[in-house]
C-alpha positions as CSV (number, residue, x, y, z in Angstrom):
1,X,-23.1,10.5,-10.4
2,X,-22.7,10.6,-6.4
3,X,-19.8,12.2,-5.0
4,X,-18.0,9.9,-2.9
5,X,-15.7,11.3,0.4
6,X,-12.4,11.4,-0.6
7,X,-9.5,10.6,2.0
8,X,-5.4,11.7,1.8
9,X,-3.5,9.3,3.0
10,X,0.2,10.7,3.7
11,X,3.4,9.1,3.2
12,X,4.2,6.7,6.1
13,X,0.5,6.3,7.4
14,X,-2.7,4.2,6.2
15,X,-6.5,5.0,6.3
16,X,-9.3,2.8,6.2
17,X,-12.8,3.0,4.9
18,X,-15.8,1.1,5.5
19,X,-17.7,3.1,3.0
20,X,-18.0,4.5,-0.2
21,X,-15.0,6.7,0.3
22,X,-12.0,6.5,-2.7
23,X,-9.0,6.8,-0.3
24,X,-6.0,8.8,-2.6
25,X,-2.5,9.6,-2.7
26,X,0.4,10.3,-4.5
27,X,3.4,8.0,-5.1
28,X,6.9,9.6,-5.3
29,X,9.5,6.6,-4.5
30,X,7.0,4.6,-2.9
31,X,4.7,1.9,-2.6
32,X,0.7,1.7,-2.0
33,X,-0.6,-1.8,-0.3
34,X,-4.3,-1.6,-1.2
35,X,-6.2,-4.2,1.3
36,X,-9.7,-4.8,0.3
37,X,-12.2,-7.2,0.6
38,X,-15.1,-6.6,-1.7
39,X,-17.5,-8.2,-0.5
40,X,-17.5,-7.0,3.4
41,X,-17.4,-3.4,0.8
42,X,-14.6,-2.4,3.6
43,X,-10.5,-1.7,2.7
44,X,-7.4,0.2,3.5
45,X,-4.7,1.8,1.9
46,X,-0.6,2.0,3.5
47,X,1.7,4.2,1.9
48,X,5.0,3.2,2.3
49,X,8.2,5.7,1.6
50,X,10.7,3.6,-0.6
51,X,13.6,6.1,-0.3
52,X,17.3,5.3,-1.0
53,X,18.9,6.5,1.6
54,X,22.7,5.7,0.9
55,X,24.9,5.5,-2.1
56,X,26.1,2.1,-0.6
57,X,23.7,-0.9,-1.8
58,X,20.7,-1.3,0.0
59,X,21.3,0.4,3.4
60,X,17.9,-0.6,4.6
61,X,18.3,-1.1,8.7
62,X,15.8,-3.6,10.5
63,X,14.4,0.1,12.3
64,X,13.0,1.6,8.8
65,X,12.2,-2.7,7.8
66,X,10.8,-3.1,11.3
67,X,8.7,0.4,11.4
68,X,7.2,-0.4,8.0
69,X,6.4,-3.5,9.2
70,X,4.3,-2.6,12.2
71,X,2.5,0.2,9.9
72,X,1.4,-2.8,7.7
73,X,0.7,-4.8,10.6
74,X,-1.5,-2.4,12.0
75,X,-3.1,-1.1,8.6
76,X,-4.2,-5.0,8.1
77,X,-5.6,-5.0,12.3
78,X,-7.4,-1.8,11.6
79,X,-9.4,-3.4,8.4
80,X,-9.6,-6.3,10.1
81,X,-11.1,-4.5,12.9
82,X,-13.7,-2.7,10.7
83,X,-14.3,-5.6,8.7
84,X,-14.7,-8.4,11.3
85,X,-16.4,-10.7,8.6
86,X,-13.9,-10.3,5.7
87,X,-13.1,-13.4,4.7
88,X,-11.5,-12.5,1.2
89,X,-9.1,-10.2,1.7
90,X,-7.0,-8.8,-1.4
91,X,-4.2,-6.7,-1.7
92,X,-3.1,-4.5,-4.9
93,X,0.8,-3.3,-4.6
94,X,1.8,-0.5,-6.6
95,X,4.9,1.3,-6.4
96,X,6.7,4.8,-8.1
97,X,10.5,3.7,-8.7
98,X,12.5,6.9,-8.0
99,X,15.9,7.6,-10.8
100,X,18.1,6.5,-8.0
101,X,20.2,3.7,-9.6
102,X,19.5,1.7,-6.1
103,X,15.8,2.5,-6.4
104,X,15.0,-0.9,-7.6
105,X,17.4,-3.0,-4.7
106,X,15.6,-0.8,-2.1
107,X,11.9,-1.3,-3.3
108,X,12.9,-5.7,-3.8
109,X,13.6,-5.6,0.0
110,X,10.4,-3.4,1.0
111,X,8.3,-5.4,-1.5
112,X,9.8,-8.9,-0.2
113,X,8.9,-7.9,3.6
114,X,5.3,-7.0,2.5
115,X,4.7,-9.5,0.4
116,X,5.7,-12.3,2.8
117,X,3.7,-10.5,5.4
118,X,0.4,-10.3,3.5
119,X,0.7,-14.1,3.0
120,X,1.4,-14.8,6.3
121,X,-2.0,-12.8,7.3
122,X,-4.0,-14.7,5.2
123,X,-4.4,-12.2,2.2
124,X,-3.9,-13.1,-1.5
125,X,-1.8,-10.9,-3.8
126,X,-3.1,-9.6,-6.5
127,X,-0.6,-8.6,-9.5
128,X,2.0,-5.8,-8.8
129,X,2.1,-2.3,-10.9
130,X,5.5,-0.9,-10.7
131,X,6.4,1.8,-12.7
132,X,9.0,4.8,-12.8
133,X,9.0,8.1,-14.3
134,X,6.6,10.9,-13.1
135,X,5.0,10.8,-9.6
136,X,1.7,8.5,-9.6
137,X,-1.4,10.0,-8.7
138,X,-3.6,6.7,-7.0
139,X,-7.5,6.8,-6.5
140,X,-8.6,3.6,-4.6
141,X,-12.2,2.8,-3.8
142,X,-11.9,-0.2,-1.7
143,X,-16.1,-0.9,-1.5
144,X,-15.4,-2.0,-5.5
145,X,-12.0,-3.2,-5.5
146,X,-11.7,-0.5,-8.0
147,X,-8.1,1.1,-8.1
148,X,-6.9,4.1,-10.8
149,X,-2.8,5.2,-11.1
150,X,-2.3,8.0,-13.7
């Protein structure tokens, strides 16, 4: 079996491959936007911070909402830029819920922002995995669509 490149992508930034390369990370009280488009073999995967900040009920200010934003809207330029022919472009969400007793009320708004934007940009959603518990390990290999969480 050929050993593919593998790229980190840290918390708070995104990486894009238009090769064979698995793109991987590691979720603690956050969420992974996986962009692909199969067929153009070309994707990109945004980690987003979903940190509870405040005891109060989602204290989420439109600087952390609007930051995230412009990372996702530049993650989805930057494939778009590599990719010019996509025409199918696909997203996976999954997320790590944190114990926080907020946890869920602060990933709702984060996942409500992305997933309006994605639509808005043209690119389907595909089912979400959420989960909680221990930190997720993620393995993405956009040129297949092929995702792993452990």
């Amino acid at each position: 079996m050929p050993i593919h490149r593998e790229i980190t992508v840290a918390p708070d930034r995104f990486e894009v491959a238009g090769d064979d390369a698995i793109l991987v990370t590691e979720l603690r009280s956050a969420i992974a936007v996986c962009v692909y488009d199969a067929v153009e073999e070309a994707g990109a995967l945004l980690h987003l911070r979903c940190i509870v900040r405040s005891p109060k009920p989602v204290d989420m200010t439109d600087t952390t909402l609007a930051t995230e934003l412009l990372l996702l809207d530049r993650c989805v330029e930057s494939m778009r830029e590599l990719a010019p022919t996509a025409r199918n472009l696909q997203a996976r969400v999954v997320a790590h819920l944190s114990d926080h007793p907020k946890a869920p009320e602060t990933f709702e708004t984060v996942l409500s922002m992305v997933k309006d934007f994605l639509n808005d940009a043209g690119v389907r959603v595909l089912p979400l995995d959420v989960a909680a518990g221990q930190v997720r390990a993620l393995r993405f290999r956009p040129s297949m669509g092929w995702l792993q969480t452990r």
